[in-house]
C-alpha positions as CSV (number, residue, x, y, z in Angstrom):
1,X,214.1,-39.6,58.9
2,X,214.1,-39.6,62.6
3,X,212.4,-42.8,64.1
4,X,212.3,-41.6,67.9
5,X,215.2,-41.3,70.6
6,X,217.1,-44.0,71.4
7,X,218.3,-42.5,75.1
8,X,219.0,-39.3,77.0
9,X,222.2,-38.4,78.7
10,X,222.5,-36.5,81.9
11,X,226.2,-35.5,83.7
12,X,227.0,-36.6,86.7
13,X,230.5,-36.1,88.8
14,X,232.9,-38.8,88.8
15,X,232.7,-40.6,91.8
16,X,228.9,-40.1,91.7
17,X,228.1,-43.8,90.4
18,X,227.0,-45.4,93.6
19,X,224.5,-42.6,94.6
20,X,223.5,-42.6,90.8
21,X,222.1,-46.5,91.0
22,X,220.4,-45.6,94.7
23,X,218.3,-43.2,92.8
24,X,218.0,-44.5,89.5
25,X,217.7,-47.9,90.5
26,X,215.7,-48.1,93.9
27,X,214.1,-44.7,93.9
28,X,212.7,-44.5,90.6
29,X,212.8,-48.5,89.7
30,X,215.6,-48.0,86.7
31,X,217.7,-51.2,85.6
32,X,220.8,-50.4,85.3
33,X,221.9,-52.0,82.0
34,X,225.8,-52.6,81.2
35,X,228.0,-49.9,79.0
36,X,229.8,-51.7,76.4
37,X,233.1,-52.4,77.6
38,X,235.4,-49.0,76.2
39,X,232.7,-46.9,77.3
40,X,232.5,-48.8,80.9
41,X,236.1,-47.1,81.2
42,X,235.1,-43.6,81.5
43,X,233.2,-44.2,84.2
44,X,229.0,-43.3,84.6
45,X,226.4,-45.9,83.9
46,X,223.5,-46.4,82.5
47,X,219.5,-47.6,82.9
48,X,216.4,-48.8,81.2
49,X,212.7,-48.7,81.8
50,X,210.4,-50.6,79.2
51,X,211.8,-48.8,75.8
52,X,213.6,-45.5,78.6
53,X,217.2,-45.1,78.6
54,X,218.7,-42.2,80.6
55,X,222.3,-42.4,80.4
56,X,224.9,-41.0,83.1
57,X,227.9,-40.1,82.0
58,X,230.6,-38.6,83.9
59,X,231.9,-35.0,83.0
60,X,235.0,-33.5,84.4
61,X,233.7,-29.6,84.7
62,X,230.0,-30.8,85.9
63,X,227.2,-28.5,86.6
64,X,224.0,-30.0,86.8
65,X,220.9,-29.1,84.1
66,X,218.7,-26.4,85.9
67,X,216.6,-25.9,83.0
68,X,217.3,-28.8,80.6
69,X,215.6,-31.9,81.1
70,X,214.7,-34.9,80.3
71,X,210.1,-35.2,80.6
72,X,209.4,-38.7,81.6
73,X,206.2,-40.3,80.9
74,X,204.3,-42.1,84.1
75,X,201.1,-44.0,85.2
76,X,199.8,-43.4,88.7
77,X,201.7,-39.9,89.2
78,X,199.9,-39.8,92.6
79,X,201.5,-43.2,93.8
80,X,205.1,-42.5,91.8
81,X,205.4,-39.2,93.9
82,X,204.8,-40.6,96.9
83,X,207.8,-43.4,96.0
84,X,209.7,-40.4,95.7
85,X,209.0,-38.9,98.6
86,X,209.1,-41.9,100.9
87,X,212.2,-42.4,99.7
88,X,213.9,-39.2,100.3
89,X,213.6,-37.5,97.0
90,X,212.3,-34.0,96.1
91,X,209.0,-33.2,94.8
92,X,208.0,-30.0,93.2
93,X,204.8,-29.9,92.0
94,X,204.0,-27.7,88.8
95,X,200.1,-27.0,87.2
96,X,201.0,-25.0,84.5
97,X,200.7,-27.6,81.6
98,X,197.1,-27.7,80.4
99,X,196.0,-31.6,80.4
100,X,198.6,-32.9,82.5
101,X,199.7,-33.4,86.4
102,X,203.4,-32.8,86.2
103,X,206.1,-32.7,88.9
104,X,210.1,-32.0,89.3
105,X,212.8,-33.9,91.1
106,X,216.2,-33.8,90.9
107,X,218.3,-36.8,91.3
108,X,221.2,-37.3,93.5
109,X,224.1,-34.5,91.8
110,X,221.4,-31.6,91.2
111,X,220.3,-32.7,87.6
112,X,216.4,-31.9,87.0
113,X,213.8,-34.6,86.1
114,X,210.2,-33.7,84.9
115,X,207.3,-36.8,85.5
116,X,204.2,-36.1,83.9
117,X,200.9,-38.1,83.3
118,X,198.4,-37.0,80.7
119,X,195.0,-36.4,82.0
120,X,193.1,-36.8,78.4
């Protein structure tokens, strides 16, 4: 029986790391938490918010997701976009989910992130 998902993973391009944690970190207000030590070897890292994990991990052939995505939960979408914004990051806004505000950004090596806040 599934009890929920532990984390998502995105590719990234090795190398990428560094602007990886300026988003993830000081854009969106990630943690980064450690990778165990034999996975801290192939490079990428990893971050937390309350029970969140999105993890990078580095792929040799990378292309970023266009259409997959991971949909992440927020409070204040108004305020969160404007953190974005202010910050240098994209905002695409998108109305076509009935009960929710919903935007897109895509982090620092193209992949797509959806933020939505439920309006019921």
């Amino acid at each position: 029986m599934i009890e929920g998902v532990d984390h998502v993973q995105l590719a990234a391009p090795a190398g990428s790391e560094d602007a990886l944690r300026a988003y993830y970190g000081d854009v969106l207000g990630m943690t980064e938490i450690p990778k165990p030590p034999t996975l801290a070897a192939r490079g990428g890292c990893w971050f937390r918010t309350g029970q969140v994990q999105l993890h990078l991990g580095v792929e040799a052939d990378f292309r970023p997701a266009r259409k997959a995505h991971p949909g992440l939960r927020v409070t204040g979408i108004d305020a969160f976009a404007a953190r974005l914004e202010t910050r240098g990051a994209p905002v695409t806004w998108d109305d076509s989910l009935p009960g929710h505000r919903r935007f897109y950004s895509d982090d620092p090596v193209g992949n797509r992130l959806e933020f939505l806040e439920s309006m019921m």
